[in-house]
N, C-alpha and C positions, 0 to 999 in steps of 0.2 A: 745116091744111097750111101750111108755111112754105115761103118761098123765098130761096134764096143769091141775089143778084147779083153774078156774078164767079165763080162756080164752077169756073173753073179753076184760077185766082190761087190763093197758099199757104195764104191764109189758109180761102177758099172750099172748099180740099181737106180740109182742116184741120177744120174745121165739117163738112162734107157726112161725113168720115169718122166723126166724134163723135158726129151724127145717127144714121148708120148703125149702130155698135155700141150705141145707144141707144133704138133703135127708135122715132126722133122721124121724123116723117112730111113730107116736105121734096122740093122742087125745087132741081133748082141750074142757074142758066142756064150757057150754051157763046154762045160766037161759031165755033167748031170745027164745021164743017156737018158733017163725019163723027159728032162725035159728038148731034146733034141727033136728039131722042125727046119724047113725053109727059114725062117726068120731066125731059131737060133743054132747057128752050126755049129758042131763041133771042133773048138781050138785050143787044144793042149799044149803047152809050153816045153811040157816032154815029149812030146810024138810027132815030130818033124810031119809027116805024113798028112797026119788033119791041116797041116796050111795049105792044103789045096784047097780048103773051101774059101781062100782068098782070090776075090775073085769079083772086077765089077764095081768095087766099091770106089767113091772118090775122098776119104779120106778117114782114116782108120786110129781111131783113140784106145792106147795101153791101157787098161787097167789091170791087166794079171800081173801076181805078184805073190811070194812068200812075205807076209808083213808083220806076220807076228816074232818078236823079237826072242822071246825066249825060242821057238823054232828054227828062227836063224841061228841063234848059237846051239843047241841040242844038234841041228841035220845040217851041220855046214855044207856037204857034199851035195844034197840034194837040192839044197837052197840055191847052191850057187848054179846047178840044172837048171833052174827054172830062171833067177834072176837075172841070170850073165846069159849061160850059155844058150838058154831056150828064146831068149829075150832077143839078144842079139842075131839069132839064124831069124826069127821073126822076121825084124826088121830090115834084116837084108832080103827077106821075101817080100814085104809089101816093097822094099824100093824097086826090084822087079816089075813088080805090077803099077810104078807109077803111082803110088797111094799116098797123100797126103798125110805125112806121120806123127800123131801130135800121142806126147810117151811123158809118162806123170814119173816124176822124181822127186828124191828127197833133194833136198839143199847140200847134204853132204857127197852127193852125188858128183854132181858137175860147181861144185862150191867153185870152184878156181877157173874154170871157161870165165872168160871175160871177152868172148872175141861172140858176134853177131852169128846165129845162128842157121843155116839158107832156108829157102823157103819153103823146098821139102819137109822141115820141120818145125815142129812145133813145139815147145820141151815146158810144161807147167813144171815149177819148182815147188814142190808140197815141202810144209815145216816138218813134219811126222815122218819118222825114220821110219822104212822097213828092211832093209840088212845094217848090220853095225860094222859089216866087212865091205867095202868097196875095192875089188880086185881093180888092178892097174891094167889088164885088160878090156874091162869096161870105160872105164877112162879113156883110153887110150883110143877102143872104138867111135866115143861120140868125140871127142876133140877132134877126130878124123872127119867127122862132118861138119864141124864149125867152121866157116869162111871167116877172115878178116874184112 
């Protein structure tokens, strides 16, 4: 069983749809309380709490995200809630649970990793920015998972 995080977002609908005409077996979470079910759990990037519905799955694809750019600069503080710091406690919860981490980024992200990435990871680099800030602590956390 795999899980979207973000399953609303485009890309998450994008996947969950592809899944679906492919008969791949998959959750996708909501923050949408109407639409919350077994199938889609609640996972909020601000509410540390909701990752307990992680749980089971063998490997777990990011989509949640602040992406809209004028957002990012208007609510930097919040942005950086969800992008950095909610992103980051995430991922150190699925590696807990042994979840196969595959986490959608910009280019300007990890632009400068040049070293192979382990196999707990999985890291798509999208052309399409969505923060214009990349704190040196996000950095700093995935160069920490990168192996030579």
């Amino acid at each position: 069983m795999y899980l979207i995080i973000g399953g609303d977002s485009t890309i998450g609908l994008a996947l969950s749809n592809y899944w679906t005409e492919n008969n791949i077996p998959f959750h996708a979470s909501t923050r949408n309380q109407e639409l919350v079910s077994v199938q889609r759990p609640v996972i909020d990037l601000l509410n540390q709490s909701t990752f307990k519905e992680i749980s089971g799955y063998k490997s777990a694809v990011i989509c949640a995200a602040v992406t809209d750019m004028a957002t990012c600069e208007e609510k930097p503080d919040e942005t950086r809630a969800v992008n950095v710091t909610g992103t980051i406690k995430l991922i150190k919860k699925l590696e807990e649970k042994e979840n196969h981490i595959v986490f959608l980024s910009t280019n300007q992200l990890l632009n400068s990793a040049k070293k192979m990435i382990p196999s707990s990871f999985t890291l798509l680099i999208l052309l399409k920015t969505f923060t214009s800030i990349v704190p040196d602590e996000v950095i700093n956390f995935f160069q920490s998972h990168i192996t030579s």
